[in-house]
KOLTORVO-70870 format. One record per residue (C-alpha): residue in one letter; x, y, z. Coordinates in steps of 0.02 Angstrom, whole numbers, plus 50000, padded with zeros to 5 digits. Example, Ala and Ser with C-alpha at 12.3 -4.5 7.8 and 13.67 -1.06 7.14 Angstrom:
BEGIN
A506154977550390/S506844994750357/
//
This chain:
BEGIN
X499585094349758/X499645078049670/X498325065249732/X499385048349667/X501085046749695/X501905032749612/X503805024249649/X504635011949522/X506235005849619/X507614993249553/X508384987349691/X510084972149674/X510074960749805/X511684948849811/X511564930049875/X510114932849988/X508604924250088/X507564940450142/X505884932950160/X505644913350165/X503994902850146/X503574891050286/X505204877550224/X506394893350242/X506774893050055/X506554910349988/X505044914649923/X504664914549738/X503164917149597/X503164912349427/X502764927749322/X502874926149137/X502974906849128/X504624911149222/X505234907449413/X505734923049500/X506104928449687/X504804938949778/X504884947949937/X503074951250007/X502354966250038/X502114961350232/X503804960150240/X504134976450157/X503104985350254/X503564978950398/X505644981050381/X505074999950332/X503845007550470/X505074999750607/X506675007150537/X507845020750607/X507255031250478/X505335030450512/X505705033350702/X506785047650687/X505655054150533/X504095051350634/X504385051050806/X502945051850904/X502185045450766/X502305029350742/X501105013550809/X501404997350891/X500834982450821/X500364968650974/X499274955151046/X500034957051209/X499394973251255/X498354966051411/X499964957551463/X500844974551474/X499184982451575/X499334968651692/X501194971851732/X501204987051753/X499724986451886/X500684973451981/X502124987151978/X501014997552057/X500524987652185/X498734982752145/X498394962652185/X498714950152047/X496704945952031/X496314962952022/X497564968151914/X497004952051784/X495164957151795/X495584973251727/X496994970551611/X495674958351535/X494364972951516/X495644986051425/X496364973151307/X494504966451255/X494254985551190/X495544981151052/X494814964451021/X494204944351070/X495294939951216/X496124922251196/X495504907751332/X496024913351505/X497314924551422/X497734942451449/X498214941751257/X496974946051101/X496894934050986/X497344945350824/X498814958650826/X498124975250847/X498964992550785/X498875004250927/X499185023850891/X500255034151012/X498485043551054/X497925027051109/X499555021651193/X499565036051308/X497495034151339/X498025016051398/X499555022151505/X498375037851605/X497115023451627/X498435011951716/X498925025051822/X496985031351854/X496465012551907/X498125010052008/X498045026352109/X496175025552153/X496155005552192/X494595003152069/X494514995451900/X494075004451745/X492165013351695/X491325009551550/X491665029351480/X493515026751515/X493695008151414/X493265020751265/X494955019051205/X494915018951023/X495335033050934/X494455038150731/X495645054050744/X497435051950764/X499195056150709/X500095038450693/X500785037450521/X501195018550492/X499275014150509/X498875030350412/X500055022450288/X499605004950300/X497745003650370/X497174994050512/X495814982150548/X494984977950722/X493674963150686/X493164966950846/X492734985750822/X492694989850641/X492015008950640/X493925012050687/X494525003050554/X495815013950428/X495775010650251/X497765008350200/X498305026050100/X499885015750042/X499765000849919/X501394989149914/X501774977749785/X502594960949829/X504584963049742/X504904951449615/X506514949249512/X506494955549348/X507384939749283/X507184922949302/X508064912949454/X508504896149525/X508414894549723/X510314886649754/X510734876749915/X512234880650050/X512964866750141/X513884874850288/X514954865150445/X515534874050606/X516864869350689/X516854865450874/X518304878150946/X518894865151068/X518774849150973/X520834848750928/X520414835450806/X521324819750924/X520084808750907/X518574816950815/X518934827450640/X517174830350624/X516314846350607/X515324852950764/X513834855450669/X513144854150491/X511584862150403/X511134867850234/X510244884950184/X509514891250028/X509784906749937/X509784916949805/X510214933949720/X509274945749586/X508734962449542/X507194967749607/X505684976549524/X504534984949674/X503104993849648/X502115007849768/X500845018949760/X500165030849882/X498625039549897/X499195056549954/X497355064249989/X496745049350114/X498585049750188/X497945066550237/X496255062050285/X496895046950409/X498155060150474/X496745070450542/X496955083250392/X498915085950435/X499705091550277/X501495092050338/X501505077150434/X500675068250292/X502235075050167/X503335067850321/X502695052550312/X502905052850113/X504635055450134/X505005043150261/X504195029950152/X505175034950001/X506835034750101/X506445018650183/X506195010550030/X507565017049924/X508685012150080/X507994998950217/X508084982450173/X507124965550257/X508074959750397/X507914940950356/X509534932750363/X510654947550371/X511684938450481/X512294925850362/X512324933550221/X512484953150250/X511204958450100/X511134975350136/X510694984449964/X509975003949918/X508765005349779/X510145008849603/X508665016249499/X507015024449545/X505755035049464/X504435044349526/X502635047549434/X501525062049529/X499555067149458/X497915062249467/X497715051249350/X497445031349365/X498815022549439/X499545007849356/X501064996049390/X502584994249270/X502854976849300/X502054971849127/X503804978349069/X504674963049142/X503194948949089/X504574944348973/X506334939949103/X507604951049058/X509204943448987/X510624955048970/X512524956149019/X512034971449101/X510384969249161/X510084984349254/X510294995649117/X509194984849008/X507734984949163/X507835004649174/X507715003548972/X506204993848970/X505325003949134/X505695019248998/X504865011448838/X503245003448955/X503095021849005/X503275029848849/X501955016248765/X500865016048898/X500915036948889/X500475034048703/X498835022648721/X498185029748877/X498545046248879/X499695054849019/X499845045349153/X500575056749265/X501065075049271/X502645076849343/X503985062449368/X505725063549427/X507315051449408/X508765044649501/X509995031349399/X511585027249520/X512245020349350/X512185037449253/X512325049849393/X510655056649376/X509455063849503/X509555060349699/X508225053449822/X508045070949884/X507415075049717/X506225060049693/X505715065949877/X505315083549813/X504335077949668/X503235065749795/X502745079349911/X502605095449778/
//
């Protein structure tokens, strides 16, 4: 088995605003003395472990990501019939296992990723404390799990300020997307109309706004350690080659949900290629430093990703062992056989 495996995906977003900064423009960097769209790696990762495909991939599997843990204790108890004091006082005490609680809050103060292991722990305590009429020991607050099964933190780490020995070291590095050509952000000025208004004595629109935007081709970059996937999945070989094709799938196919409403961006990666070995990783991006200007610029990005690999193969040595392709534009290769290569 391969202990790196690598994914170069070009992905072509149309007229788009998938991940804005805090003024709701979309996100940029300038990378070679050039402006170009980005779409962080939060985001990524984030449109990816909660997709259809990671749930129906992983199911049973997969974490939740919360503050509000306490606040779901605390509910629950009340369901159950245990008084509103009593059921605060030890919502309190299971939510300060995952970390600092907020001022006279049932919330924590930084999300948490909770495993299923640790989700169903939680759930057998509410039901423990409810049917006896007591609040929780000090042997059954030892929630946290070092040995579990839930793939997205196995993919994407954890960290618990509060209780770091149960931190996870992420086996999956993501790369924030950038375009592999230059861009300029452009603005939409959009009215609505007000249904009723039959224009007698006010033509005006209902409402105005503006919203920014824009479209480009998409270099993204990941890399997964295959050998501490394994490790953080308790040593689970086929679950870890699970969760190696769920990520693959998920980002050849899922995109960021922001602004999907208005502008219906839905894209699947058009090129990707797949590098499997041991040796050092390294991104491709170097291959767009320069923006690429082309009347077809998707065959000149796949061109480039070819001659980086090629030179970089000639001054370093191999840099992997096996790699596998899929190019919408030519025909070649399918995701099933980048999948393959990932988990061979």
């Amino acid at each position: 088995m391969s202990h790196f495996i690598q994914l170069h995906l070009l992905t072509s977003y149309p007229p788009a605003n998938l991940n804005r900064d805090d003024l709701g423009r979309p996100k940029t960097a300038v990378v070679g003395g050039a402006q170009r769209l980005r779409v962080s790696s939060q985001s990524l990762k984030r449109a990816w472990r909660t997709s259809d495909i990671f749930e129906s991939a992983l199911k049973g599997h997969v974490g939740t990501r919360t503050k509000e843990i306490g606040v779901q204790v605390f509910n629950q108890l009340r369901q159950k019939g245990v008084a509103e004091k009593k059921a605060d006082d030890w919502a309190k005490s299971v939510a300060a296992v995952f970390g600092k609680l907020k001022k006279d809050s049932q919330e924590i103060e930084q999300l948490a990723h909770f495993s299923p292991d640790e989700l169903r722990l939680i759930d057998e305590l509410v039901n423990t404390m409810a049917s006896r009429g007591e609040g929780p020991t000090e042997d059954e607050l030892k929630l946290l799990r070092k040995q579990h099964t839930a793939a997205d933190i196995a993919l994407f780490g954890r960290m618990l300020a509060s209780s770091p020995a149960y931190n996870m070291e992420a086996a999956a590095q993501v790369a924030h997307a950038i375009t592999v050509h230059k861009v300029a952000v452009e603005d939409d000025f959009f009215t609505a109309v007000d249904d009723l208004n039959k224009g007698e004595e006010d033509m005006g629109a209902g409402h105005m706004g503006e919203t920014e935007f824009a479209a480009g081709l998409f270099y993204q970059y990941v890399c997964v350690d295959r050998d501490l996937l394994t490790e953080n999945l308790s040593g689970n070989k086929e679950l870890a080659d699970k969760t190696i094709g769920a990520l693959i799938e998920a980002a050849a196919s899922v995109a960021p949900t922001g602004k999907q409403n208005s502008f219906a961006s839905r894209a699947r990666a058009s090129y990707i290629i797949c590098e499997a070995g041991g040796q050092q990783p390294r991104s491709l991006s170097v291959a767009f430093l320069k923006p690429v200007q082309s009347q077809d610029i998707l065959e000149e990005s796949v061109s480039r990703i070819s001659d980086c690999i090629t030179k970089m193969d000639n001054a370093y040595g191999k840099c992997a062992d096996l790699r596998s392709v899929m190019n919408i534009s030519t025909g070649e290769g399918s995701l099933q056989s980048i999948i393959a290569t990932a988990t061979e």
